[in-house]
Short mmCIF file of the C-alpha atoms (twelve columns), coordinates in Angstrom:
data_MODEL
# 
_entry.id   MODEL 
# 
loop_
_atom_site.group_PDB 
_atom_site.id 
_atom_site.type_symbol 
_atom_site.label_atom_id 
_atom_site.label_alt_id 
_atom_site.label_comp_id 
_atom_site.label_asym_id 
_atom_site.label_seq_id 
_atom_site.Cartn_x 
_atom_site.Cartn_y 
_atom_site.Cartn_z 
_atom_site.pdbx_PDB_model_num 
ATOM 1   C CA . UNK A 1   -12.111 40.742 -65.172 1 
ATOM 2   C CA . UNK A 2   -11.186 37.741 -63.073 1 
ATOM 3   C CA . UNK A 3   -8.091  39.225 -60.774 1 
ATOM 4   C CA . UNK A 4   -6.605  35.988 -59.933 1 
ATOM 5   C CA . UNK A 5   -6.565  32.791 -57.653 1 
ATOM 6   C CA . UNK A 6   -4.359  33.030 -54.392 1 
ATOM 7   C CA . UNK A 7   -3.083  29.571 -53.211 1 
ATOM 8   C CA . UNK A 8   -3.850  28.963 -49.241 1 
ATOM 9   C CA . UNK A 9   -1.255  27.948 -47.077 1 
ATOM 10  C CA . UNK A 10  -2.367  25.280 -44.816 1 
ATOM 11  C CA . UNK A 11  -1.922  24.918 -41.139 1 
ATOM 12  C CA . UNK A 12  -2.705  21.368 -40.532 1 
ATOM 13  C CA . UNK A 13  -5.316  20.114 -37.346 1 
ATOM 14  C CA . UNK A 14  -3.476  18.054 -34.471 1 
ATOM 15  C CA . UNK A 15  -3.058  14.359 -36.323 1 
ATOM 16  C CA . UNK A 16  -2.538  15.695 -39.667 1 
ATOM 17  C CA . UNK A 17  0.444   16.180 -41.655 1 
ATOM 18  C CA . UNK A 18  1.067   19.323 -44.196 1 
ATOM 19  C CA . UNK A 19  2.331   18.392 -47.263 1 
ATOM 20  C CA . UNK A 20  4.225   21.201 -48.563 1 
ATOM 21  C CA . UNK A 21  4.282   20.579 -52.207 1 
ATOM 22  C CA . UNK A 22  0.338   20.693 -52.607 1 
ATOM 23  C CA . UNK A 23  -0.444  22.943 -49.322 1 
ATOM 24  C CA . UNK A 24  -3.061  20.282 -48.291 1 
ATOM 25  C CA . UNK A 25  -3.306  18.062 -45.155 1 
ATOM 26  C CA . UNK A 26  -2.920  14.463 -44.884 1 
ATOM 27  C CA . UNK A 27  -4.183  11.761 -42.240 1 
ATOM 28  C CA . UNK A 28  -3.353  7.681  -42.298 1 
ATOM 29  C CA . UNK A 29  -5.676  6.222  -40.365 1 
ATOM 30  C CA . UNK A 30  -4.276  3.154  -38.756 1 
ATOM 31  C CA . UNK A 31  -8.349  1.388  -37.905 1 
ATOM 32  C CA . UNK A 32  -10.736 0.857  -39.293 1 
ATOM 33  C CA . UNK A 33  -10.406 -1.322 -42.299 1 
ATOM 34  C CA . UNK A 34  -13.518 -0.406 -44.267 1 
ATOM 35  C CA . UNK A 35  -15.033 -0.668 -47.281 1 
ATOM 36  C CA . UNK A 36  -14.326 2.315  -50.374 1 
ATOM 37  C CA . UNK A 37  -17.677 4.165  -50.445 1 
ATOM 38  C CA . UNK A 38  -17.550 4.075  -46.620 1 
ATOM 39  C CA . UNK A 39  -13.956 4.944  -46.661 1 
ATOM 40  C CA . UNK A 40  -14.822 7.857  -49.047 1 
ATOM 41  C CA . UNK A 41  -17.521 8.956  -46.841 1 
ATOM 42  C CA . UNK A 42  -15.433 8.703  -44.024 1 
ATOM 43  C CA . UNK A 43  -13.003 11.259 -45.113 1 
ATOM 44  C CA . UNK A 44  -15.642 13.665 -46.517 1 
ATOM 45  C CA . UNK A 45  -17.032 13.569 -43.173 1 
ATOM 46  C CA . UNK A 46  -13.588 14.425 -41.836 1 
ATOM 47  C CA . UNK A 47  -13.557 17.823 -44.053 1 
ATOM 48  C CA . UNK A 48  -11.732 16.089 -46.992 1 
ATOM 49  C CA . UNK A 49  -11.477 13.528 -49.384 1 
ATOM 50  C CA . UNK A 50  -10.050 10.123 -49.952 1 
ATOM 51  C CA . UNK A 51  -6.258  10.585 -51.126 1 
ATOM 52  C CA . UNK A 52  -5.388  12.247 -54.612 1 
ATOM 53  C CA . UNK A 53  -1.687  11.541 -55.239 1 
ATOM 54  C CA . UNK A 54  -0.470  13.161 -58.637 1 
ATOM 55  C CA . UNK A 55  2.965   12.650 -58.884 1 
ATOM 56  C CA . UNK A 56  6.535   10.288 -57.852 1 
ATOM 57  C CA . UNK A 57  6.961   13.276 -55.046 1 
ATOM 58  C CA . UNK A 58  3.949   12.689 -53.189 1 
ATOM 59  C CA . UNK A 59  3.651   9.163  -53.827 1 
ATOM 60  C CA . UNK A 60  6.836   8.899  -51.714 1 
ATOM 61  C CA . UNK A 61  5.582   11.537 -49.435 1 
ATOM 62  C CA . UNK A 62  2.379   9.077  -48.529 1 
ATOM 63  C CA . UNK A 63  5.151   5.709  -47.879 1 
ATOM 64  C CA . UNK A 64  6.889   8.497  -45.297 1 
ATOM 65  C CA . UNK A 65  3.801   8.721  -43.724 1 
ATOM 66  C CA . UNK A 66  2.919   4.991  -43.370 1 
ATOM 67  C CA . UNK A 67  6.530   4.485  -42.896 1 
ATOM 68  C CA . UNK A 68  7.060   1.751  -40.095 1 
ATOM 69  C CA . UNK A 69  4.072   2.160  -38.722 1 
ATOM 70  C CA . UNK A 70  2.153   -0.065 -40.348 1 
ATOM 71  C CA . UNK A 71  3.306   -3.617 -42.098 1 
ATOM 72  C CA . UNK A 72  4.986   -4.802 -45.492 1 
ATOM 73  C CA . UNK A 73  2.242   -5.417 -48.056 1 
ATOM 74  C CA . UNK A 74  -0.967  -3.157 -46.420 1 
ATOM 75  C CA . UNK A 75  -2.773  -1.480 -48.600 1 
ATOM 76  C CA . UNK A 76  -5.009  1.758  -48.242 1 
ATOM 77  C CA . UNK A 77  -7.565  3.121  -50.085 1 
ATOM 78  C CA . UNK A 78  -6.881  5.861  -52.687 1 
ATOM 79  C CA . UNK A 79  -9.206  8.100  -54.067 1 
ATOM 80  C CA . UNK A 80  -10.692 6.434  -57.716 1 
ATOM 81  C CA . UNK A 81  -12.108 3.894  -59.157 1 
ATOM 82  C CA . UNK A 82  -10.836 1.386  -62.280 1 
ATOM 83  C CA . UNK A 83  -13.024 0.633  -65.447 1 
ATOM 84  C CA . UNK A 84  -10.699 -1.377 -67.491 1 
ATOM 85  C CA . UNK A 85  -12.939 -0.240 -70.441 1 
ATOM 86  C CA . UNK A 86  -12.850 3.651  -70.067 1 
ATOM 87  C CA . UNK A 87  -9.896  5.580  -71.983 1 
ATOM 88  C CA . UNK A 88  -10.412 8.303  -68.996 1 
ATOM 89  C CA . UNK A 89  -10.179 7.320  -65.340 1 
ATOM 90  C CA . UNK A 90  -11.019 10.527 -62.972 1 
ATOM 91  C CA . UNK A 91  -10.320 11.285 -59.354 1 
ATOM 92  C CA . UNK A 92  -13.385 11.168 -57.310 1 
ATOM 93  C CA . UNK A 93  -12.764 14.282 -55.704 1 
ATOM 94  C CA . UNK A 94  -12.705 16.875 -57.853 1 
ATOM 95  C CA . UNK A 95  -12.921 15.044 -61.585 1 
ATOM 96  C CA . UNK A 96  -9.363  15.433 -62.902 1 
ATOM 97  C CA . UNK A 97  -7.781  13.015 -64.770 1 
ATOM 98  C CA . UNK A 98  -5.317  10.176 -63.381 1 
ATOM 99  C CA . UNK A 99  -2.533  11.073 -65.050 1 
ATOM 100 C CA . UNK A 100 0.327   9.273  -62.347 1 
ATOM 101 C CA . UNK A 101 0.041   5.969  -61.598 1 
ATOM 102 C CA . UNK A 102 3.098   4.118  -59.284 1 
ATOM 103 C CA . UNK A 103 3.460   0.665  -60.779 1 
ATOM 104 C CA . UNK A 104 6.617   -0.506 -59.432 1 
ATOM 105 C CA . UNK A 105 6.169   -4.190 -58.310 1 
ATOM 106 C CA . UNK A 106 3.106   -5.398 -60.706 1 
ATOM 107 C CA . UNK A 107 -0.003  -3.746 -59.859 1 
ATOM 108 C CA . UNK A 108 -2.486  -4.454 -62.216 1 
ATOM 109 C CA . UNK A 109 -3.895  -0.974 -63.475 1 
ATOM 110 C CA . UNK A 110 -1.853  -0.401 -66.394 1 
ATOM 111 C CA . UNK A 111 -3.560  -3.296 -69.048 1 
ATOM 112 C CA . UNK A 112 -5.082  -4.706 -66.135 1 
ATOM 113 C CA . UNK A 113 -8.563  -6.620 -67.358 1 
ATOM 114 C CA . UNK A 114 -10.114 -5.725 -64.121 1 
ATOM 115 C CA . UNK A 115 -12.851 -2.919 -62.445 1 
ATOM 116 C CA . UNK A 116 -12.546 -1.734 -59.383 1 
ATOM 117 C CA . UNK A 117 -11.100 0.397  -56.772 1 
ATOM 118 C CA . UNK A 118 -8.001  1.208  -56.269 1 
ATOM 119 C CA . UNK A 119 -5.411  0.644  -53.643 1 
ATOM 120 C CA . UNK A 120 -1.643  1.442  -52.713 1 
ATOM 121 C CA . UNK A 121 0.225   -1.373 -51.685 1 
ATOM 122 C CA . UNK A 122 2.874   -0.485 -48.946 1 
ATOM 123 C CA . UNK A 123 6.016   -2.246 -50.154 1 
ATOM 124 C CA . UNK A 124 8.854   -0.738 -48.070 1 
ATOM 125 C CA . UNK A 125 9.619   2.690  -47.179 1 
ATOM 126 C CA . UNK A 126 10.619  3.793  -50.703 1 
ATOM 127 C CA . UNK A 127 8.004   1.952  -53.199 1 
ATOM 128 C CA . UNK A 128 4.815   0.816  -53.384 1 
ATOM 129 C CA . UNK A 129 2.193   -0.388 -55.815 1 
ATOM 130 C CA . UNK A 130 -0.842  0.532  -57.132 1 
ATOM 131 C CA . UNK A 131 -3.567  -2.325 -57.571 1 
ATOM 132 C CA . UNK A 132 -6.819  -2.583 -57.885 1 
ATOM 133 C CA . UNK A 133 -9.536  -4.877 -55.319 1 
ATOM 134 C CA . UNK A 134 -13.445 -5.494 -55.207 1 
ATOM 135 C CA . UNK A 135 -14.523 -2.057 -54.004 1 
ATOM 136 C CA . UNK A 136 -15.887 -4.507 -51.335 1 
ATOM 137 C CA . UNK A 137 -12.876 -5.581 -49.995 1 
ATOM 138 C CA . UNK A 138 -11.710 -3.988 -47.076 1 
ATOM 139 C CA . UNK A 139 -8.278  -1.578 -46.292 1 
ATOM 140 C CA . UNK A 140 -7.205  1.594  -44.202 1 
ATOM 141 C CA . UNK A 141 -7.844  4.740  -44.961 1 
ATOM 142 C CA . UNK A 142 -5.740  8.141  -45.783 1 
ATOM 143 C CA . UNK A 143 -7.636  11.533 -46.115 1 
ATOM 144 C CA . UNK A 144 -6.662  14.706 -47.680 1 
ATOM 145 C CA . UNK A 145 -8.122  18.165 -46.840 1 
ATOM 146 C CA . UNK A 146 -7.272  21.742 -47.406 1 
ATOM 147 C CA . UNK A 147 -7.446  23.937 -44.320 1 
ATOM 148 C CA . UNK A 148 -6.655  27.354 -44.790 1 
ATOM 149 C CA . UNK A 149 -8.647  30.586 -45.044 1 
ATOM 150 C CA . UNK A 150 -9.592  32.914 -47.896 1 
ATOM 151 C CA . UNK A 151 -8.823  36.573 -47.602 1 
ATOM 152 C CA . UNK A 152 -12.088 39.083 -47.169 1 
ATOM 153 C CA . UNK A 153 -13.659 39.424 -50.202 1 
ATOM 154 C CA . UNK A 154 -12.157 35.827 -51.803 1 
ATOM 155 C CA . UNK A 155 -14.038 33.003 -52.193 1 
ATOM 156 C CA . UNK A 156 -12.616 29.345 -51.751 1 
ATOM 157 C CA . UNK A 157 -12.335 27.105 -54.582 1 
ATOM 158 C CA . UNK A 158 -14.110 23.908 -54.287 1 
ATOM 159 C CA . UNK A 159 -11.992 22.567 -56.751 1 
ATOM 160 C CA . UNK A 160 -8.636  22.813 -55.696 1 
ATOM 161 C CA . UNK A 161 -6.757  24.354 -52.699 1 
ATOM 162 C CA . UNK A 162 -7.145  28.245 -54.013 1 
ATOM 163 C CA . UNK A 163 -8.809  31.263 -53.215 1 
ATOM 164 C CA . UNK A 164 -10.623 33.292 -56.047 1 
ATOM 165 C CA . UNK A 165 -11.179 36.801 -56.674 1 
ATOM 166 C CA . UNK A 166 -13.701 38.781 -59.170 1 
ATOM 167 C CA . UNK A 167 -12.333 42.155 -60.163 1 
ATOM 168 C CA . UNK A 168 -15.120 43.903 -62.200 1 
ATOM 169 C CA . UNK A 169 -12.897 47.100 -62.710 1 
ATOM 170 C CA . UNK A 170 -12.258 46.657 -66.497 1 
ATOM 171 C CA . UNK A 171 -8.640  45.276 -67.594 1 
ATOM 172 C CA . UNK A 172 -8.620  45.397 -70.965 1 
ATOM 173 C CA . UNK A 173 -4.951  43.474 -71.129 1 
ATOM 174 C CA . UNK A 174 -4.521  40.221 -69.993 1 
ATOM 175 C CA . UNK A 175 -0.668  41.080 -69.051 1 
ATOM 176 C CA . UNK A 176 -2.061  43.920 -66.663 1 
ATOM 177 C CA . UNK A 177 -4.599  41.842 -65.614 1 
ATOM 178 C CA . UNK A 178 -2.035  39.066 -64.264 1 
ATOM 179 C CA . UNK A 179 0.754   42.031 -62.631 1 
ATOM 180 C CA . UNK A 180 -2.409  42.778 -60.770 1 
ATOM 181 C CA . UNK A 181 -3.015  39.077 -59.315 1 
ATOM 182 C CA . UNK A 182 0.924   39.113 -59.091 1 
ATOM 183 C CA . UNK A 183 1.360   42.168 -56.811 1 
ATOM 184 C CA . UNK A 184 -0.900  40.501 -54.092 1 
ATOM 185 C CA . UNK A 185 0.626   37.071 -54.695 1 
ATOM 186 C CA . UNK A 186 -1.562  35.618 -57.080 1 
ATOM 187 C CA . UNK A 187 -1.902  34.361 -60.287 1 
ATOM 188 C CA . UNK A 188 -4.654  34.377 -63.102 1 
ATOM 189 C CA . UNK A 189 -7.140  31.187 -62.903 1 
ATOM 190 C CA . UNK A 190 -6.134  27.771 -63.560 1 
ATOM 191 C CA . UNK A 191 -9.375  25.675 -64.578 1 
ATOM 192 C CA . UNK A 192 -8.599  21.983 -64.448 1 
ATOM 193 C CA . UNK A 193 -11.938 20.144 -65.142 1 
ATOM 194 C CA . UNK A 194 -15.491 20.505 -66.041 1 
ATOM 195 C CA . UNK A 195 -16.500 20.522 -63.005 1 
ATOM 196 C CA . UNK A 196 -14.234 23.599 -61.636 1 
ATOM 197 C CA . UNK A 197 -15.332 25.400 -65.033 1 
ATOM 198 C CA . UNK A 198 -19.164 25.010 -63.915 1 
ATOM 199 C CA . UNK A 199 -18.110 25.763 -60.332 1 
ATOM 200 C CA . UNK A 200 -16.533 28.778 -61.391 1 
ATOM 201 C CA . UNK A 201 -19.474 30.361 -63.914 1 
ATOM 202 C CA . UNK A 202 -21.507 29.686 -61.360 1 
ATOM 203 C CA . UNK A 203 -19.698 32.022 -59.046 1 
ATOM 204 C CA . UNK A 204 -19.420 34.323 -62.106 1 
ATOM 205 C CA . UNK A 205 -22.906 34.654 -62.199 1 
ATOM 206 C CA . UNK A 206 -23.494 35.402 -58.265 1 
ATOM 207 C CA . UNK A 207 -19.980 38.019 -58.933 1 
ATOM 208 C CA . UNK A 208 -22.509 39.805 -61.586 1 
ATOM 209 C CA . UNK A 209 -25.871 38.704 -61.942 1 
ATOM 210 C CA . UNK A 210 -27.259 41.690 -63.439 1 
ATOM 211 C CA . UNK A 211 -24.718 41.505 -66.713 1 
ATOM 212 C CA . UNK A 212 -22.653 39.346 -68.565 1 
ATOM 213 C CA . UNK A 213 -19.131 40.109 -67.545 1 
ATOM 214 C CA . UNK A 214 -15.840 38.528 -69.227 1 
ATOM 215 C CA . UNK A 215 -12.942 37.598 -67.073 1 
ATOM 216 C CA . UNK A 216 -9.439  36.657 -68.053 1 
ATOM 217 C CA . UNK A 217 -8.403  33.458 -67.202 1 
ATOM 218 C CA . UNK A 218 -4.388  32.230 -67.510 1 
ATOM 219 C CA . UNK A 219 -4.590  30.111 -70.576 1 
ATOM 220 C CA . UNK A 220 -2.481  31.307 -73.043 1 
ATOM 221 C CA . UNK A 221 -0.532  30.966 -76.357 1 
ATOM 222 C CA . UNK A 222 2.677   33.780 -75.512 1 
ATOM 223 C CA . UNK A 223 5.098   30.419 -75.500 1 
ATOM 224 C CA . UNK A 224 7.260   30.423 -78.895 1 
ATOM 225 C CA . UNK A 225 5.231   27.354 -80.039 1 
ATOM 226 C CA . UNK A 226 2.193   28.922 -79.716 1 
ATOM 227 C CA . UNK A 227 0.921   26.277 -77.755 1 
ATOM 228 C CA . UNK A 228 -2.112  26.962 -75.218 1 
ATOM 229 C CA . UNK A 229 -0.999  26.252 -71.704 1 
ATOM 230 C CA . UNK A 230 -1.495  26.686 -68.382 1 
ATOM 231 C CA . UNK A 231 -0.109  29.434 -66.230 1 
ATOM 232 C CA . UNK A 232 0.469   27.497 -62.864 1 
ATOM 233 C CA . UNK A 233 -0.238  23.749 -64.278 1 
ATOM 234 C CA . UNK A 234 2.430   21.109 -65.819 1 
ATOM 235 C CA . UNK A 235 1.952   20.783 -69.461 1 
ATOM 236 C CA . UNK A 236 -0.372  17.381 -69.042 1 
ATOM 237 C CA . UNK A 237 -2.956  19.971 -67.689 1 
ATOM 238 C CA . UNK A 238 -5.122  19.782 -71.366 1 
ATOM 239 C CA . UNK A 239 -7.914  20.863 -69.935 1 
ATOM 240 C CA . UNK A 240 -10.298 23.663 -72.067 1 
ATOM 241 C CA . UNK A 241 -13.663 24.345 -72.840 1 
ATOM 242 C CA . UNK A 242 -13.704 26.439 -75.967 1 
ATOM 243 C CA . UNK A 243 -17.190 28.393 -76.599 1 
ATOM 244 C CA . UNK A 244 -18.984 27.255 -79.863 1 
ATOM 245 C CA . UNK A 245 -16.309 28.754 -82.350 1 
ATOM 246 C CA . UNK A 246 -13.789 27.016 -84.734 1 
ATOM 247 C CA . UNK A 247 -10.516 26.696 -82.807 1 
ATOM 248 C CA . UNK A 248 -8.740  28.097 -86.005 1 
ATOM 249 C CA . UNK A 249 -10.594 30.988 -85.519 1 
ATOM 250 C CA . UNK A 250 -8.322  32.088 -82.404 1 
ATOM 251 C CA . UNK A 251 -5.232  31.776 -84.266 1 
ATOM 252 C CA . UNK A 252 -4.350  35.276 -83.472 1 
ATOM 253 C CA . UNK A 253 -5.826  35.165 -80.265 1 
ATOM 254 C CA . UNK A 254 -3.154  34.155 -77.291 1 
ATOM 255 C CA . UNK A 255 -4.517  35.457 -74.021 1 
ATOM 256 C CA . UNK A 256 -8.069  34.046 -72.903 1 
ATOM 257 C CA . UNK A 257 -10.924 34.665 -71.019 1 
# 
């Protein structure tokens, strides 16, 4: 059974910043000015990955950062690119959807008839705007990383900021399962995109190559509603990826592997 995932708590390099609320590290780079693909190779070089900002909290964590240092109306690269034509617009980084976007003082992303990448515009020290340039163009550059350690025996997620663990001694309840993550400070799995769910049967299959093993994950349906959701994740987490089977079929099913 799949114990659990164990969040890492960061201790940031000289130059970067922790931000508490995601346990990751932050940089603003004040030069150079580059283009995105270099930008995004830049940071990937640096152990990280262009910006992800998911919510009002770290959006206004990032304009603390830039704060005075840098002036009114700069802009910085964030981490994905536009297609005014796509329903779905993904983070580069690890393929989850954009689901926050600031939009304060007219950025152009919400209706916006444009493609491109995108860009936060440094208004003052408490808003900004999101808008979106040629992914020629040039601006500076803030990188996020995650820089802790995984326990012996754990194996860091390449998808988030998380340590995983594979438990093959058999739990056949998913509650047990989960007090078990919970007594060594975990939690049962959070998958949030395709790409973490192939990242993660991957490492299922190196866990037990010689047998096909099931491992409880935390989506579940114990809320009143009945609604699948997330363990650790706010409710816009709608990730799943249901094996070939009618979804009616789990009705009566409310914990998951």
């Amino acid at each position: 059974m799949l114990w659990g995932t164990c969040s890492v708590e960061s201790e940031c390099s000289p130059g970067w910043s922790v931000n508490v609320a995601s346990g990751t590290c932050v940089k603003v780079f004040s030069q150079p000015r580059i283009q995105w693909e270099h930008a995004k190779k830049m940071c990937e070089d640096e152990g990280g990955y262009l910006v992800k900002i998911i919510d009002s909290q770290m959006n206004n964590y990032i304009l603390g950062l830039i704060g005075d240092k840098f002036p009114l109306q700069d802009t910085f690269w964030l981490g994905f690119k536009y297609y005014f034509d796509m329903d779905t617009i993904l983070w580069a980084h690890d393929e989850t959807k954009v689901r926050y976007i600031a939009n304060d003082h007219g950025g152009v992303l919400l209706g916006g008839r444009k493609t491109g990448c995108a860009q936060i515009k440094y208004v003052n020290h408490s808003s900004s705007s999101w808008i979106v340039e040629d992914c020629q163009h040039y601006a500076r550059v803030i990188c996020e990383r995650g820089e802790g350690h995984c326990p012996v025996g754990w194996v860091p997620s390449k998808y988030s900021d998380t340590c995983l663990l594979f438990n093959d001694n058999r739990l056949h309840d998913w509650q047990r399962a989960r007090e078990a993550c919970q007594v060594i400070g975990a939690d049962l799995l959070t998958i949030q995109s395709q790409a973490m769910q192939d990242f993660i049967m991957d490492q299922m299959s190196l866990a037990s190559p010689a047998r096909r093993m099931r491992y409880w994950i935390g989506l579940n349906a114990l809320n009143p509603e009945g609604i699948y959701t997330w363990l650790d994740q706010p409710p816009e987490n709608d990730f799943t990826s249901w094996a070939n089977t009618s979804i009616d079929s789990l009705s009566s099913a409310r914990c998951i592997w």
